[in-house]
C-alpha positions as CSV (number, residue, x, y, z in Angstrom):
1,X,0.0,0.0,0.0
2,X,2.9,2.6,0.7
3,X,4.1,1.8,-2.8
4,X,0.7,2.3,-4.4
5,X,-0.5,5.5,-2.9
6,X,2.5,7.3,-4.6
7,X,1.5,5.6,-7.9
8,X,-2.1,7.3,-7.3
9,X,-1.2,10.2,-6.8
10,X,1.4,10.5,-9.7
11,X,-1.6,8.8,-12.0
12,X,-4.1,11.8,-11.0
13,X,-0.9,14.3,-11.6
14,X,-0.5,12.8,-15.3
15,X,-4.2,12.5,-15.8
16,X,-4.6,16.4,-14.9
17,X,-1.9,17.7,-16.3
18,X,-3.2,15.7,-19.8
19,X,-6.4,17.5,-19.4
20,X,-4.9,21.2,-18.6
21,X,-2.9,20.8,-22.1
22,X,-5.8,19.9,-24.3
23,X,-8.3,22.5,-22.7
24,X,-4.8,25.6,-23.2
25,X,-5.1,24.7,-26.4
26,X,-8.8,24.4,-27.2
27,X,-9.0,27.5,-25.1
28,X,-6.9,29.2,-27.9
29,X,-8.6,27.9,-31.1
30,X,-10.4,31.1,-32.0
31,X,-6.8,33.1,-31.6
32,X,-5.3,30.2,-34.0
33,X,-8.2,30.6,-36.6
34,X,-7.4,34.9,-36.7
35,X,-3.6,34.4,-36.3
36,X,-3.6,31.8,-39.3
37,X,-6.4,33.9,-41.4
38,X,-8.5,30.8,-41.6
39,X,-11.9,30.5,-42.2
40,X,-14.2,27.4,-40.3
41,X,-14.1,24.8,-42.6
42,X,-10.3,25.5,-43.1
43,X,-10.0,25.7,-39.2
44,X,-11.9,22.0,-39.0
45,X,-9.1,20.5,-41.1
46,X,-6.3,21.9,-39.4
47,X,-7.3,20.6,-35.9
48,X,-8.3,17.1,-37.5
49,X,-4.3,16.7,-38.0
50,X,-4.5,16.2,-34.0
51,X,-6.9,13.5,-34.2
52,X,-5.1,11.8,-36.9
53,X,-1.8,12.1,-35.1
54,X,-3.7,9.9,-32.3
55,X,-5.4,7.7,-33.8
56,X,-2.4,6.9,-35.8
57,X,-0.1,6.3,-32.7
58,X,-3.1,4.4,-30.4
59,X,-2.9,1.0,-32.0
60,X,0.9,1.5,-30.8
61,X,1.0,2.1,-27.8
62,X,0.6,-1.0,-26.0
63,X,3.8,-2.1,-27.9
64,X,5.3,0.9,-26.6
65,X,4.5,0.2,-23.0
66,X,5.7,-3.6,-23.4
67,X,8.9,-2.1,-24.0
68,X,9.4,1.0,-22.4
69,X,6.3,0.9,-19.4
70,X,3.8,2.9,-18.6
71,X,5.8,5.8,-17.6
72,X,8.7,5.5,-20.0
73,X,5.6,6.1,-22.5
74,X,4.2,9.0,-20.6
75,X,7.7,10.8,-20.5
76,X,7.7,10.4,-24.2
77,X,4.0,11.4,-25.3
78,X,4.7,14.5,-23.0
79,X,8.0,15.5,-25.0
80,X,6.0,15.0,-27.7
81,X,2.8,16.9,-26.9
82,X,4.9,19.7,-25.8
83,X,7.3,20.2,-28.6
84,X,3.8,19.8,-30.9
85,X,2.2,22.4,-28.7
86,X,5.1,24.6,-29.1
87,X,5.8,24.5,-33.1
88,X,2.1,24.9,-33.6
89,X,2.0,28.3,-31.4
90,X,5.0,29.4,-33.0
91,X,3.3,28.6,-36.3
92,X,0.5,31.0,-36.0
93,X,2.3,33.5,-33.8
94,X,5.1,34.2,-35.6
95,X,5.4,32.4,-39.1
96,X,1.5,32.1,-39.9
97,X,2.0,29.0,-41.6
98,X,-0.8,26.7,-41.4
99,X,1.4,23.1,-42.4
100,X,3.6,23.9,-39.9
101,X,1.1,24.4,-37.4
102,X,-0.9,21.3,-38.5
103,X,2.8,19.6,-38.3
104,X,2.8,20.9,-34.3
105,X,-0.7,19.8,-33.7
106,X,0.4,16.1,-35.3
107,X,3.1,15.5,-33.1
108,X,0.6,16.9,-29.9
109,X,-1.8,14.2,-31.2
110,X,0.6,11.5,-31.2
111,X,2.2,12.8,-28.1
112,X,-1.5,13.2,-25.9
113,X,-2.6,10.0,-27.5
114,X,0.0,7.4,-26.3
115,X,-0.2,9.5,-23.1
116,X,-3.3,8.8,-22.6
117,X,-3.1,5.2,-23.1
118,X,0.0,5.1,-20.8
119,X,-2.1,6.7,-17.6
120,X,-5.3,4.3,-18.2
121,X,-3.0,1.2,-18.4
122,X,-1.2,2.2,-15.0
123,X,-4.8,3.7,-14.0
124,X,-6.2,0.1,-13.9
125,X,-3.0,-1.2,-12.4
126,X,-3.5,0.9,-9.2
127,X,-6.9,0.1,-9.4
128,X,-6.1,-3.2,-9.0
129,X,-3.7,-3.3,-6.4
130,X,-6.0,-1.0,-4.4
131,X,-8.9,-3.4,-4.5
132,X,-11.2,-0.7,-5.2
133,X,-12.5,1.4,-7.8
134,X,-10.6,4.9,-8.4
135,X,-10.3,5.2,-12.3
136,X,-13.5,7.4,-12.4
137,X,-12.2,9.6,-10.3
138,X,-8.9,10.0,-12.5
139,X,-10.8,10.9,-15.3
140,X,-12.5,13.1,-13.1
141,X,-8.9,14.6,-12.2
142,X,-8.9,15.2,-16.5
143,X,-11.8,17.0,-15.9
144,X,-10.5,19.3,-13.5
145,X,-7.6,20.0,-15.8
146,X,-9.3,20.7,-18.0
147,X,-11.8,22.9,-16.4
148,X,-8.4,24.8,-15.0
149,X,-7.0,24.9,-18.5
150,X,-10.3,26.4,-19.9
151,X,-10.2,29.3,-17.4
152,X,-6.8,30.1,-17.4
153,X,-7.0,30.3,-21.3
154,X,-10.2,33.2,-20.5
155,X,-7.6,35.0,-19.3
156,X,-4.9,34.6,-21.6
157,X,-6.7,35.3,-24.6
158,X,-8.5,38.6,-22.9
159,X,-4.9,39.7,-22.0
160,X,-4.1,39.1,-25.6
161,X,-0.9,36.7,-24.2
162,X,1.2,35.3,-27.4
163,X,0.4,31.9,-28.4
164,X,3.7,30.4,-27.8
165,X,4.7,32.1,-24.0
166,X,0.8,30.9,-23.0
167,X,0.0,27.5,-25.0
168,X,4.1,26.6,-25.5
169,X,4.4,27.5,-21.7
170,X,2.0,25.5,-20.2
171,X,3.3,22.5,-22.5
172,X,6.9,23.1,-20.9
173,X,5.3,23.1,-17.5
174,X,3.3,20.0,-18.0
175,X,6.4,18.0,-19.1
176,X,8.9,19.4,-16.1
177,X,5.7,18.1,-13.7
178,X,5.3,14.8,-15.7
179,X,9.1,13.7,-15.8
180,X,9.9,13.6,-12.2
181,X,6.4,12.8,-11.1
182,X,6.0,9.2,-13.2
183,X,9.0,7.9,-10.9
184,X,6.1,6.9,-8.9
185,X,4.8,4.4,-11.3
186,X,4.4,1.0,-10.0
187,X,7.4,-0.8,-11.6
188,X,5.8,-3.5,-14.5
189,X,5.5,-6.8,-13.8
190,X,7.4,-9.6,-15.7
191,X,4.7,-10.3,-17.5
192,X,4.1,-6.5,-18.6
193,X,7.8,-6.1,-19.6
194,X,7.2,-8.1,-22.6
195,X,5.7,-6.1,-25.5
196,X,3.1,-8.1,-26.7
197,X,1.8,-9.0,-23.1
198,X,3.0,-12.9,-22.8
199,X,-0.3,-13.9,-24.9
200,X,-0.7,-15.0,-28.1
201,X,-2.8,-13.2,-30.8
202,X,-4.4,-9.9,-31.3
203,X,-6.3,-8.0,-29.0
204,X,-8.3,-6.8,-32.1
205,X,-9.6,-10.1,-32.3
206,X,-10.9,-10.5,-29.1
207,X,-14.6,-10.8,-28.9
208,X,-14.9,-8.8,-25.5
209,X,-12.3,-6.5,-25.7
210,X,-14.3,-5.2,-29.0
211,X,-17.3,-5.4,-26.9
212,X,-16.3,-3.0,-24.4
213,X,-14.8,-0.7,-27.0
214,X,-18.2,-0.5,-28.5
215,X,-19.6,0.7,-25.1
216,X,-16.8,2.8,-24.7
217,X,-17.6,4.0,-28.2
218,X,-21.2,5.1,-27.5
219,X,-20.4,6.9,-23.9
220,X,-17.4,8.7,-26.2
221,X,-20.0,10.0,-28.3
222,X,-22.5,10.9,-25.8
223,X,-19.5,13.1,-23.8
224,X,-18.0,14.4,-27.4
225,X,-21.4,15.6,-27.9
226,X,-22.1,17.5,-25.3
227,X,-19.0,19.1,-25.8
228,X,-19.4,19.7,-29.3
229,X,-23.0,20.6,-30.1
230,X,-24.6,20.9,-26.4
231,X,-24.1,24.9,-26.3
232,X,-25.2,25.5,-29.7
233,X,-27.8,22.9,-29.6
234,X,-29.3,25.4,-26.9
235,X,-28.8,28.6,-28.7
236,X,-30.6,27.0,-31.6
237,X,-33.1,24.9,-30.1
238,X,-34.3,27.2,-27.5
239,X,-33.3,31.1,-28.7
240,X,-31.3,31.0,-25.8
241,X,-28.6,33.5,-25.5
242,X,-24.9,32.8,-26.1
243,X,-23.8,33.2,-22.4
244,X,-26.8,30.3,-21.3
245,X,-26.0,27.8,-24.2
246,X,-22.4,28.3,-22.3
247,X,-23.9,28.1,-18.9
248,X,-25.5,24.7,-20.0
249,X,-22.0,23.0,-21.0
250,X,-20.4,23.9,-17.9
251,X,-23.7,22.5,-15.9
252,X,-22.7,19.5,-17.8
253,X,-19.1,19.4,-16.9
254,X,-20.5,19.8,-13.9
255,X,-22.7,16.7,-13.3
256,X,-20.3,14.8,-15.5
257,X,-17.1,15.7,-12.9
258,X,-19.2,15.1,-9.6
259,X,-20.5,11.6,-11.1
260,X,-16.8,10.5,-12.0
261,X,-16.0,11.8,-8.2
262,X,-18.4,10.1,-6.6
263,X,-19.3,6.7,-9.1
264,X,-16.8,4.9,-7.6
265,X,-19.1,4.1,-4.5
266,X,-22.0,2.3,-6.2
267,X,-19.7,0.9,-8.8
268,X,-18.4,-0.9,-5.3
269,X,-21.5,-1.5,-3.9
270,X,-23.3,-2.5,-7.2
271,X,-21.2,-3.8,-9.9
272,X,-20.4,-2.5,-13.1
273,X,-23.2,-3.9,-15.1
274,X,-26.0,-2.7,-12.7
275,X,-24.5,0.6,-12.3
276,X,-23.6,0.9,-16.3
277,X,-27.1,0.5,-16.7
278,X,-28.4,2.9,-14.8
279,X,-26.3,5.7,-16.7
280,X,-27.1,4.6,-19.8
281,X,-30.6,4.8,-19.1
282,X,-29.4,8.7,-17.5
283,X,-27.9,9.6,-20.5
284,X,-30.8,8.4,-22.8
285,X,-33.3,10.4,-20.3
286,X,-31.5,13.2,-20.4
287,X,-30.8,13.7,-23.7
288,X,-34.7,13.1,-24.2
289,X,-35.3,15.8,-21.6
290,X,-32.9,18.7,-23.3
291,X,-34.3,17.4,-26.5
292,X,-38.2,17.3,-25.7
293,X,-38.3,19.9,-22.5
294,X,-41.3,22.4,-22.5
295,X,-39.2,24.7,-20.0
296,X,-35.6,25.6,-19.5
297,X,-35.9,24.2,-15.6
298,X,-36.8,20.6,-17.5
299,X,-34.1,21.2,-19.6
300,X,-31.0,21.8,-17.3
301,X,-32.4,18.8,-15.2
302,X,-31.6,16.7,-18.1
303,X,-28.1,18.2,-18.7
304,X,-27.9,17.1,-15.3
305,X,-28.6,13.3,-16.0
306,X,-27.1,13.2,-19.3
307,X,-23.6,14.8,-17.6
308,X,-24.3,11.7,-15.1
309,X,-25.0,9.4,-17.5
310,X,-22.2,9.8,-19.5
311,X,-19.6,10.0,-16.3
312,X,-18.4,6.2,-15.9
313,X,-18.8,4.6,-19.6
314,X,-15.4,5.6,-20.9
315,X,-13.3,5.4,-17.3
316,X,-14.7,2.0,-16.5
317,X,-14.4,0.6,-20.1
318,X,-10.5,1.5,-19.7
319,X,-10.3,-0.5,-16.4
320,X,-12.4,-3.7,-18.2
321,X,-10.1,-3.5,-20.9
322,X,-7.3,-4.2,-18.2
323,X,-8.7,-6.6,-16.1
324,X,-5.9,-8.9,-17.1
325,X,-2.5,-7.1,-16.4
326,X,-0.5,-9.4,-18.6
327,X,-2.4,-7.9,-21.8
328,X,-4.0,-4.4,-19.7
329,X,-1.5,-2.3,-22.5
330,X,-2.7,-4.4,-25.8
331,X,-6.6,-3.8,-25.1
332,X,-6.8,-1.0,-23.5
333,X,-4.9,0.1,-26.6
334,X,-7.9,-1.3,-29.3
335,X,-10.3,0.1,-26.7
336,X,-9.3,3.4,-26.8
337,X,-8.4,3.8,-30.4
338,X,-12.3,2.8,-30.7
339,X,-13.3,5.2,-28.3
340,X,-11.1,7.9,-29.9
341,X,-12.6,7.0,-33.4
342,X,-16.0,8.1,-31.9
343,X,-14.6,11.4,-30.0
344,X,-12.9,12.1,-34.1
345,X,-16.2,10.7,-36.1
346,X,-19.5,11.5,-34.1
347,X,-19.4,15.7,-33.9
348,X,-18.6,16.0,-37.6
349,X,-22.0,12.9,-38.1
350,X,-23.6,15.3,-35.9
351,X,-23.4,18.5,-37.4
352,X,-24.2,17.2,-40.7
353,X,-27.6,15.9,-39.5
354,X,-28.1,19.2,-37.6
355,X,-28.0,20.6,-40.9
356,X,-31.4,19.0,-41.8
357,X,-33.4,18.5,-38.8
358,X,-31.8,21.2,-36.4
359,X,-29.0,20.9,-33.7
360,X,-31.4,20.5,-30.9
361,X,-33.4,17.0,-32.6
362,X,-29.7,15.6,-33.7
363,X,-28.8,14.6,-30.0
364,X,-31.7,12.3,-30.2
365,X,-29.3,10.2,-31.8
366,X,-27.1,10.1,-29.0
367,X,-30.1,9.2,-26.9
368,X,-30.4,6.0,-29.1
369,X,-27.0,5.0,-28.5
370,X,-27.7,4.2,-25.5
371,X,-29.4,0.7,-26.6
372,X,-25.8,-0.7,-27.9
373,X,-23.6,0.7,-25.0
374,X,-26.6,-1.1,-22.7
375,X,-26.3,-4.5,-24.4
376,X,-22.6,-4.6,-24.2
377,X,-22.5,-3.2,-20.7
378,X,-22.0,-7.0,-19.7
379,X,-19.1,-7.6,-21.7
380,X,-17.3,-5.0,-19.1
381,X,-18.0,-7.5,-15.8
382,X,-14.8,-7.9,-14.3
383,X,-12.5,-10.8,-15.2
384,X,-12.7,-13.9,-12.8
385,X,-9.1,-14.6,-12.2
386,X,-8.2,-18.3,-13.0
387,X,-8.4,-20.7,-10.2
388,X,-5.1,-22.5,-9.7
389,X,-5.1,-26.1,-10.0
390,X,-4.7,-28.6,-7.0
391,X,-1.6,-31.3,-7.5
């Protein structure tokens, strides 16, 4: 236990400090689009160059943490996210060149991507050892980095700060905390020191590990699209001024942090399949309730359940996809390549279908995707662990 707790607390660190990078530079966007004299459309390509960089270095990085571990990988996707962050900020602050900057925000996708697949696999590790459940509540710790990153950037940007001393800056800063704080990583396990986890095959092939990454997949678009469409789906839907169509994301951030924060105890009590339910069917009633409300009270109730329904589905998917530590890296690598896929594929799906029956009466689409992430919800039951043979 003395050796775990530091591993915790260096696991919330990483997970924080992950989240504070990608809300500095979302923060930022808007400065990037005038620095860079794009238009929107031009804007949307540019940032997909950071989900390509991660969705190209995902199915990697359990490889990379058979042969370097956990935190070797974290070190690395830092360095890389920062020195990404940094080009792309120098980019549009001083060269205004657009393939350079999509060149920084490659290297920040690869970089956050491995990262993040680094922190989950040692996440579920600690989780493990612990004998309780605490990944939630690291992805809750994202949140709050997030949530720091986002209002720090408020400030930056109405100070008029230069992209590269406030976005290159806090990459630097996030990579001096990272290095010296992963020394706390649990050290791997024989079994996780070899690179393709001791097993034979692919984890791509596995029926429940591509189970749980389509849950994960669903929950990923239900939380990518509050993020993407929920403020504007207000605005339109509802007439509702800018400053309340903001107001309803951050209720939502909200509800989403507290359930992460405090999931953990009926995910204990209950199980994961009882307790998965339960948000799904939040998240569906929720969504129906933003969708369907005759009153704005009715409607921030339901950003209320949909910000607790879609709290757990990603965080415990990660920790299913572990549940073996010999081949945690390997699956939780497919798993979150899946999920990724969704946060990269389901905004733009959206906002093409807002186009012809409104932003508001999209999201009931997220409301049925609840029904698949319900019926695999049992593919994310723990693991038994073999019983050993009597001689």
């Amino acid at each position: 236990m003395p050796t775990v707790l530091p591993a915790r607390n260096a696991v919330a660190l990483a997970f924080a400090l992950n989240g504070l990078c990608f809300a500095t530079l979302v923060s930022r966007v808007p400065d990037l689009r005038s620095d860079l004299g794009l238009d929107n459309g031009a804007l949307g390509l540019l940032l997909l160059a950071i989900a390509a960089g991660s969705i190209l270095a995902l199915p990697a990085a359990g490889r990379l943490i058979g042969l370097l571990g956990a935190a070797g990988v974290v070190r690395l996707g830092a360095l890389a996210a920062a020195l990404g962050l940094a080009v792309a900020a120098l980019a549009a602050d001083l060269a205004a060149s657009w393939p350079l900057c999509a060149l920084g925000l490659f290297g920040y996708g690869i970089g956050v991507g491995v990262w993040d697949v680094a922190i989950n696999v040692e996440g579920a590790e600690v989780e493990r050892r612990l004998g309780r459940t605490v990944m939630p509540r690291f992805h809750a710790g994202w949140s709050v980095g997030s949530i720091v990153g986002a209002g720090l950037g408020v400030g930056m940007s109405a100070l008029d700060v230069p992209l590269l001393l406030h976005v290159g800056g806090v990459g630097v800063l996030a990579l001096t905390l990272v290095v010296p704080g992963v020394r706390a990583f649990l050290p791997p396990t024989p079994e996780q020191a070899v690179p393709d986890g001791g097993a034979p095959g692919s984890a791509w092939l596995e029926p429940r590990t591509l189970a749980v990454g389509l849950m994960v997949l669903a929950f990923a678009v239900v939380e990518g699209s509050a993020n993407d469409w929920l403020a504007l789906a207000l605005i339109d839907g509802y007439d509702a001024r800018r400053w309340v169509g903001v107001a309803g994301f951050s209720l939502f951030v909200i509800a989403m942090t507290t359930g992460r924060l405090v999931g953990p105890i009926a995910l204990d009590r209950h199980g994961r399949a009882p307790v998965l339910w339960a948000t799904s069917a939040l998240a569906a009633a929720g969504v129906l309730l933003v969708v369907l409300a005759a009153s704005p009270v009715l409607a921030g109730a339901g950003i209320v359940l949909w910000g607790l329904g879609a709290a757990l589905g990603f965080p415990v998917g990660m920790s299913a996809a572990a549940d073996d530590p010999a081949r945690s890296a390997a699956r939780v690598s497919v798993v979150a390549t899946i999920g990724y896929a969704a946060f990269l594929a389901g905004p733009p799906l959206l906002g093409q279908l807002g186009n012809h029956v409104g932003t508001l009466d999209s999201l009931l689409v997220v409301a049925a995707l609840m029904v698949p992430a319900a019926l695999s919800v049992l593919a994310a039951r723990p693991v038994p662990e073999p019983v050993p043979l009597e001689r």
